[in-house]
MARVEXTI-78237 format. One line per 10 residues: number of its first residue (from 1); for each residue x, y, z of C-alpha. Coordinates in pm, whole numbers. Example, Ala and Ser with C-alpha at 12.3 -4.5 7.8 and 13.67 -1.06 7.14 Angstrom:
residues 2
1 = 1230 -450 780 ~ 1367 -106 714 .
This chain:
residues 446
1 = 1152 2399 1107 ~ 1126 2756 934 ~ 1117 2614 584 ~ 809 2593 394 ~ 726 2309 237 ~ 640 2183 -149 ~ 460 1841 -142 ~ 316 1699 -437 ~ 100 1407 -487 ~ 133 1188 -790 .
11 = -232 1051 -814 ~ -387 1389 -692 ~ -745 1267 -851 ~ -768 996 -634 ~ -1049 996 -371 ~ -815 914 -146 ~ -640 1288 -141 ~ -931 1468 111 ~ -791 1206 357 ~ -440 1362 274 .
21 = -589 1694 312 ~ -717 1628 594 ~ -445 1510 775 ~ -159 1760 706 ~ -477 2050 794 ~ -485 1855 1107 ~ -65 1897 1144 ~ -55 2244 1030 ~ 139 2389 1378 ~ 374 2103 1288 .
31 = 414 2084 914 ~ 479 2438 768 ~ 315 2373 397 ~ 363 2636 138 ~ 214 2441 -199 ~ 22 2121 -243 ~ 57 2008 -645 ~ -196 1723 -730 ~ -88 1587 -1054 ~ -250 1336 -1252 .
41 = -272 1189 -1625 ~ -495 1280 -1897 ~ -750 1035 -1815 ~ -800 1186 -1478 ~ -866 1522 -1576 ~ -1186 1557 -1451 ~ -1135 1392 -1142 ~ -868 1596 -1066 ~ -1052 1930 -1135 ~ -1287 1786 -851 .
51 = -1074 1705 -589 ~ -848 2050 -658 ~ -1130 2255 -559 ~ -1253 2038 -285 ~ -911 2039 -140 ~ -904 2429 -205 ~ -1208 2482 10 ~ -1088 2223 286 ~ -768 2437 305 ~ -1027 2754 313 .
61 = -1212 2632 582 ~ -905 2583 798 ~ -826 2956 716 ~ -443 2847 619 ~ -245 3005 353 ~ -175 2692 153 ~ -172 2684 -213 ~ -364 2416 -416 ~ -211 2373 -774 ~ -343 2097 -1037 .
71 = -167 1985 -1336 ~ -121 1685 -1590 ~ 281 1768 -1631 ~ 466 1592 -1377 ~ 749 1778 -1430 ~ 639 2132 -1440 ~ 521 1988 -1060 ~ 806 1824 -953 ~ 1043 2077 -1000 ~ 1216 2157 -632 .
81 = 981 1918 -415 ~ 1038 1886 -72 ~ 834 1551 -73 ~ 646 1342 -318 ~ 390 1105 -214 ~ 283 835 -533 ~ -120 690 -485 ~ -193 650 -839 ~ -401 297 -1015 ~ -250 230 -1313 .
91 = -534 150 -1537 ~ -771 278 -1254 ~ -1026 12 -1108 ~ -1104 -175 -1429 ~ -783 -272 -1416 ~ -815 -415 -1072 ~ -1120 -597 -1124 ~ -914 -767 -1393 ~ -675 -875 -1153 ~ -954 -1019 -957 .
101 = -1153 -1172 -1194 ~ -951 -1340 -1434 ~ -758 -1556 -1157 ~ -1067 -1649 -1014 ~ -1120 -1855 -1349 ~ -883 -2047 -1281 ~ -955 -2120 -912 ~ -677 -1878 -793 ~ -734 -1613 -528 ~ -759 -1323 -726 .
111 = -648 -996 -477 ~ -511 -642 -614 ~ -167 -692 -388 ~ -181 -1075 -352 ~ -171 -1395 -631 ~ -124 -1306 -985 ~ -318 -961 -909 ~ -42 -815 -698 ~ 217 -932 -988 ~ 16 -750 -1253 .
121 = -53 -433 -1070 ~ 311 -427 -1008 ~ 399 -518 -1379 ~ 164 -165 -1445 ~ 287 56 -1172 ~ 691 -42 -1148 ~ 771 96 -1460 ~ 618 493 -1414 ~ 757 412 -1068 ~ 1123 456 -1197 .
131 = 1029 685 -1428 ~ 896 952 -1137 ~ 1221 875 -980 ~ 1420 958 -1280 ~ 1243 1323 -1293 ~ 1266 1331 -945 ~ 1624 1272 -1028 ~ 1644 1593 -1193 ~ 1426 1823 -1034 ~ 1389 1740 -666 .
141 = 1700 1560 -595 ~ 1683 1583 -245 ~ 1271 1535 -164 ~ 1132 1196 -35 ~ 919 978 -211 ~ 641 890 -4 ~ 429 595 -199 ~ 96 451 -99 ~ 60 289 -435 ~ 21 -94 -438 .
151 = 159 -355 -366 ~ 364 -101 -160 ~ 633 -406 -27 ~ 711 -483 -357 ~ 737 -149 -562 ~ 998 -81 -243 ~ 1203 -366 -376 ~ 1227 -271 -711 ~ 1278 95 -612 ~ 1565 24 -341 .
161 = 1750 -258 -600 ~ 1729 -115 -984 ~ 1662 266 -945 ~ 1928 422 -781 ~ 1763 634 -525 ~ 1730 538 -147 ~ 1530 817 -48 ~ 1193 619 -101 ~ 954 474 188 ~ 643 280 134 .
171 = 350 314 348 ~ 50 66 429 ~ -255 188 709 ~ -246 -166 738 ~ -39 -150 1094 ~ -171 167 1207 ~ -524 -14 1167 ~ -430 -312 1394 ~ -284 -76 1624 ~ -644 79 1619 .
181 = -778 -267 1626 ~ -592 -364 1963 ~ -686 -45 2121 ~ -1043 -104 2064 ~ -1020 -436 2164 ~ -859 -281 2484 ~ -1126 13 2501 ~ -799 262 2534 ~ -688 538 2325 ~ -459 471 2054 .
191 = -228 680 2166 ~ -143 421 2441 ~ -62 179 2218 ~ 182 29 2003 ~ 270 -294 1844 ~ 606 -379 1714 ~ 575 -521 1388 ~ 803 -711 1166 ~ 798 -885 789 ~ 677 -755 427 .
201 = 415 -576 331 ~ 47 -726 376 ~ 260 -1023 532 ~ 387 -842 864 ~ 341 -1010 1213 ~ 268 -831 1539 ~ 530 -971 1781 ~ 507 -735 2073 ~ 221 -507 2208 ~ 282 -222 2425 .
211 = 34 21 2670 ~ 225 293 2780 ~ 536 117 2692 ~ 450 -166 2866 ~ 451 -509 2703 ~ 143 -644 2715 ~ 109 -940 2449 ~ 16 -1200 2668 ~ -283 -990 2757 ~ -387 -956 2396 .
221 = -255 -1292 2225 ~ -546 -1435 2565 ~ -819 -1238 2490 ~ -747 -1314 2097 ~ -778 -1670 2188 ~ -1054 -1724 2414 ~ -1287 -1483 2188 ~ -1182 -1597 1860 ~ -1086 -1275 1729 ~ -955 -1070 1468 .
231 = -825 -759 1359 ~ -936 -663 1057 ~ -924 -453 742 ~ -1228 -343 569 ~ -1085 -441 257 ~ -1088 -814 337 ~ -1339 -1070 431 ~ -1336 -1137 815 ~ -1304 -1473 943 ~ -1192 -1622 1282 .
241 = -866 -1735 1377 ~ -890 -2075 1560 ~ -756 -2048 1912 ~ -490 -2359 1847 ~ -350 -2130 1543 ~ -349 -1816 1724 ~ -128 -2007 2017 ~ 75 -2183 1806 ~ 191 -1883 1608 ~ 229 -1670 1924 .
251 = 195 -1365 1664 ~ -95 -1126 1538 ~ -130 -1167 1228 ~ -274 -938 1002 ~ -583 -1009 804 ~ -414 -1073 506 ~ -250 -1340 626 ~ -597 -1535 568 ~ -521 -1563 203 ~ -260 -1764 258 .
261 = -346 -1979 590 ~ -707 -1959 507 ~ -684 -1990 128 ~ -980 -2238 41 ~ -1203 -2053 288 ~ -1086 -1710 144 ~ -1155 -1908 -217 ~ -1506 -2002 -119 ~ -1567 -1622 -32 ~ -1466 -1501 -375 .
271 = -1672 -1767 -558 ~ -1990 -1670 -414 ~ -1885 -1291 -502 ~ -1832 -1407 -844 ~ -2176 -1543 -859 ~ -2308 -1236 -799 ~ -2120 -1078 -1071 ~ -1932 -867 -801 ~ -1576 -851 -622 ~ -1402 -591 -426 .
281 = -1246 -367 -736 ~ -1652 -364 -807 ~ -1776 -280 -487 ~ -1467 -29 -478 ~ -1630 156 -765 ~ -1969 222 -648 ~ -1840 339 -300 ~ -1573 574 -571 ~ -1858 688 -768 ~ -2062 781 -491 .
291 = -1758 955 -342 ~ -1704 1170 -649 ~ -2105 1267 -608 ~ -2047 1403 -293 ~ -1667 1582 -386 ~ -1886 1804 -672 ~ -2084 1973 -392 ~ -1975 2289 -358 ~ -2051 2301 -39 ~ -1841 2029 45 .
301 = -1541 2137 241 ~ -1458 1818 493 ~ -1389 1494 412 ~ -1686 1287 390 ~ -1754 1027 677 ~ -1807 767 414 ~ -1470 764 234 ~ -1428 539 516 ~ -1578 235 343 ~ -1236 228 147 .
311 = -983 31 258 ~ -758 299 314 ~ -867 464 614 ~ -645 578 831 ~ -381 638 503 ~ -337 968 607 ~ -249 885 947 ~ 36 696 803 ~ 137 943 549 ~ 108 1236 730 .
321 = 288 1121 1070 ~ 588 1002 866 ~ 631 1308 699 ~ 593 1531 1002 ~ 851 1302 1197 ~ 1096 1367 904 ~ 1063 1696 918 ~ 1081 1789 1285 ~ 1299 1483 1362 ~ 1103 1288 1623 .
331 = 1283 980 1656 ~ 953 827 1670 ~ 826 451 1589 ~ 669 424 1318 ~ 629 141 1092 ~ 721 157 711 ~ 864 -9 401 ~ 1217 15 366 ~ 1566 -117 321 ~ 1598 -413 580 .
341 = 1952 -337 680 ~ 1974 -618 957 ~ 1636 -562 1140 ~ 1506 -939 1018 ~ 1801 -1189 1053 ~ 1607 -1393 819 ~ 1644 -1176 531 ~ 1910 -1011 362 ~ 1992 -661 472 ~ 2006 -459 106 .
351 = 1587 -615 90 ~ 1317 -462 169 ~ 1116 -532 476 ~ 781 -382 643 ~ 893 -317 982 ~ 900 -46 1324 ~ 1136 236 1261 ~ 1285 528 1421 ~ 1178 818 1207 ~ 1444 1098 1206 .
361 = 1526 1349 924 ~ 1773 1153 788 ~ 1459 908 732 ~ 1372 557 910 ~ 1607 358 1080 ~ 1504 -35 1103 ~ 1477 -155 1509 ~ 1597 -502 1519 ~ 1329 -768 1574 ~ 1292 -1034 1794 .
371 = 1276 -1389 1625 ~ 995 -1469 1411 ~ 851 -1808 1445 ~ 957 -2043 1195 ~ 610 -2062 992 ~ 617 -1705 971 ~ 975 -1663 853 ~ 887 -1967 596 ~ 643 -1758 422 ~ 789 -1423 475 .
381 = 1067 -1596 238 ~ 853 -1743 6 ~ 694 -1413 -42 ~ 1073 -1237 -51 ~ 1136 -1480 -362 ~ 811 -1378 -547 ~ 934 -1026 -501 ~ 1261 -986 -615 ~ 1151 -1246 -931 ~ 866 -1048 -1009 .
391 = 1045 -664 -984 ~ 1305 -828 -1253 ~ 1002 -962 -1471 ~ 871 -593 -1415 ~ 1183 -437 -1560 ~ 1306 -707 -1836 ~ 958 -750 -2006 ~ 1093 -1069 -2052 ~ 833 -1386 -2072 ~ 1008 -1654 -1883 .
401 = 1078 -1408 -1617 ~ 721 -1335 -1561 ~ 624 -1723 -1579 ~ 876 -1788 -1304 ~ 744 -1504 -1115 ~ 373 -1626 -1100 ~ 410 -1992 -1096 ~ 652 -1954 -749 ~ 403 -1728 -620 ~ 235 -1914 -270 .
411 = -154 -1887 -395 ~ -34 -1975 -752 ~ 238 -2268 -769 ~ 137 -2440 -1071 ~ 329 -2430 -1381 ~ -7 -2517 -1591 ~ -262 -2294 -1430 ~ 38 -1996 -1428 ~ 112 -1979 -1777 ~ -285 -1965 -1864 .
421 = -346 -1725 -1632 ~ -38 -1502 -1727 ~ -109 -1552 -2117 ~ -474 -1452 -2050 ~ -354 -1134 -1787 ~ -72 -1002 -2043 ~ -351 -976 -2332 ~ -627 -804 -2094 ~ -369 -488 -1959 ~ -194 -528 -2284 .
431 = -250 -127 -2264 ~ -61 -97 -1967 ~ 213 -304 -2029 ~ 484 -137 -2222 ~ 717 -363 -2178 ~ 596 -672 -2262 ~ 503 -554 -2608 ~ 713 -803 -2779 ~ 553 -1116 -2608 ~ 225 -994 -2576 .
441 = 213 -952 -2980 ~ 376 -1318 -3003 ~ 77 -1406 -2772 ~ -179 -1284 -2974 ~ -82 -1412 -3292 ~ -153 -1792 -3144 .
């Protein structure tokens, strides 16, 4: 691969970018960069002035030629991009602890990517979604969209049915992490191992472990049995699997799979959070705050050890490999959110699945699955529903589409407690939600 490469990062004032920067510095014999462009909105000015000149001394400190460029106009960025990757919070954590909070009223899990917080952070972030694409349309027809945003399953759906454009992959560190979780558990490096995965986003199932190609998910499934354990994500509350579960699903499920098969536990958790006036989008902050202490230094020039504590380690691991494979063609595995086209029997094959891929330049190529048990291809399709309902309610702005879309949803399923909560969640992001002007207005005036 000659070419030099233009990436740009929609979201570039995240604290999440040193990981980025990180991880294409560590690929640099493999992924020829030219220009980085972090781009953000007005309201992220600052933090984006921060992380440009950490990520300027990073690059430094590797001694490559790489240029850093920051900017609020999307376009003036986007303008010939190779690839685009999208991490951006739409109404930044407030907005999250919102989701959080405000379901938890109601005694509904509230959860940034699950319950009526995944619908509303998807109401916020679908919309400038399709509008990058529509830029991208213009001025970097042929780049990939690489997005990290949230609920990364879901913004896929929308993307792959109402926009037109099919060069768009989600990612989610959330398989590369139980990949790292079974090679722990194994004491091996990571390298050696790899799981096949299959279902949606945040509600994919491990249905085959390998060591040096070897399938060894007998081995695992035992030890996750007769120890009672997990594989976790820092970014949910751990709790044990019973053995009779474990066996009967024949699986590994991901931890947040515990929202929905350990829902009053999971419940009980986030009511003794809320007593304490916290929740994750709180704790999120301080560890984000602190963050941004340490990115001022101007002596800074790694990433710090402790942007860790967010759940997105490993994000750059994800990121970075699937670019690189693109580019130099690997034919890898790798596992990613994208157009289903027959991998899952269950589903249909225009929707979009989480699931191991073949990574060439022509992008990921689905590997067909084996059967998923029956429980898990019951909720994978309850969760399918939610999806496609709630990336129409995302689009139409209409009211009775977003009521159908959070009363079907599994944690939710009440017509009463849906409408209150969605009444209540439309006035708080009111700011955010351009398309539901009309009916938040009518809302207001009751």
């Amino acid at each position: 691969m000659n070419k030099q490469l233009k990436i740009v990062t929609i979201g570039g004032g995240s604290s999440y970018t040193p990981e980025l920067i990180e991880g294409f510095i560590k690929r640099k014999d493999i992924l020829p960069i030219k220009e980085i462009w972090l781009v953000d909105v007005e309201e992220g000015k600052e933090k984006l002035e921060i992380i440009t000149a950490l990520a300027k001394r990073m690059v430094k400190k590797a001694g490559l030629d790489i240029q850093i460029y920051a900017t609020l106009n999307r376009k003036e960025a986007l303008k010939d991009a190779d690839f685009i990757t999208t991490q951006f919070r739409v109404g930044s954590l407030d907005a999250r602890v919102l989701d959080e909070m405000i379901p938890a009223k109601y005694g509904i899990l509230g959860q940034e990517t699950n319950g009526p917080g995944g619908l509303f952070k998807a109401f916020r972030t679908i919309p400038v979604i399709l509008d990058i694409i529509e830029d991208a349309k213009e001025l970097a027809p042929n780049a990939w969209i690489v997005n990290f945003a949230n609920p990364a399953g879901l913004l896929t759906e929308a993307v792959l049915r109402y926009s037109g454009w099919e060069r768009f992959i989600g990612v989610c560190n959330l398989p590369f992490g139980m990949e790292m979780g079974v090679a722990n558990m194994l004491d091996v490096e990571k390298s050696r191992i790899r799981i096949d995965f299959a279902g949606l986003n945040h509600m994919v199932f491990g249905t085959d472990v390998y060591l040096d190609g070897q399938s060894i998910k007998d081995e695992v499934m035992d030890k996750m049995i007769k120890q009672s354990s997990s594989i976790n994500m820092k970014n949910v509350h751990d709790l044990p699997w019973s053995p009779e579960f474990l066996a009967g699903m024949n699986v590994i499920p991901c931890s947040y799979h515990r929202y929905y098969f350990q829902k009053d536990q999971m419940l009980d958790h986030q009511n003794e959070e809320l007593k304490e006036g916290t929740s994750r989008g709180t704790i999120v902050k301080g560890v984000e705050e602190e963050l941004f202490k340490k990115y001022v230094d101007v002596t800074l020039d790694v990433k710090p050890p402790e942007l860790q504590l967010r759940g997105g380690a490993y994000y750059s691991d994800a990121a970075c490999n699937l670019i690189a494979s693109i580019v130099n063609d690997t034919k890898d595995i790798q596992v990613v959110n994208t157009r289903n086209r027959g991998a899952i029997d269950s589903l249909r094959y225009d929707e979009a699945v989480e699931v191991s891929c073949v990574i060439t330049k022509e992008g990921p190529r689905p590997i067909s699955t084996k059967p998923l048990p029956a429980a898990a291809e019951g909720i994978i399709q309850q969760i399918k529903a939610f999806e496609k309902q709630a990336a129409k309610a995302a689009i139409s702005g209409k009211y009775e589409d977003a009521l159908v879309a959070m009363v079907i949803n599994p944690l939710v399923q009440s017509e009463k407690l849906g409408k209150l909560i969605l009444d209540e969640m439309l006035v708080a992001h009111k700011a955010h939600l351009p398309q539901f002007k009309a009916v938040i207005d009518d809302i207001e005036k009751k």
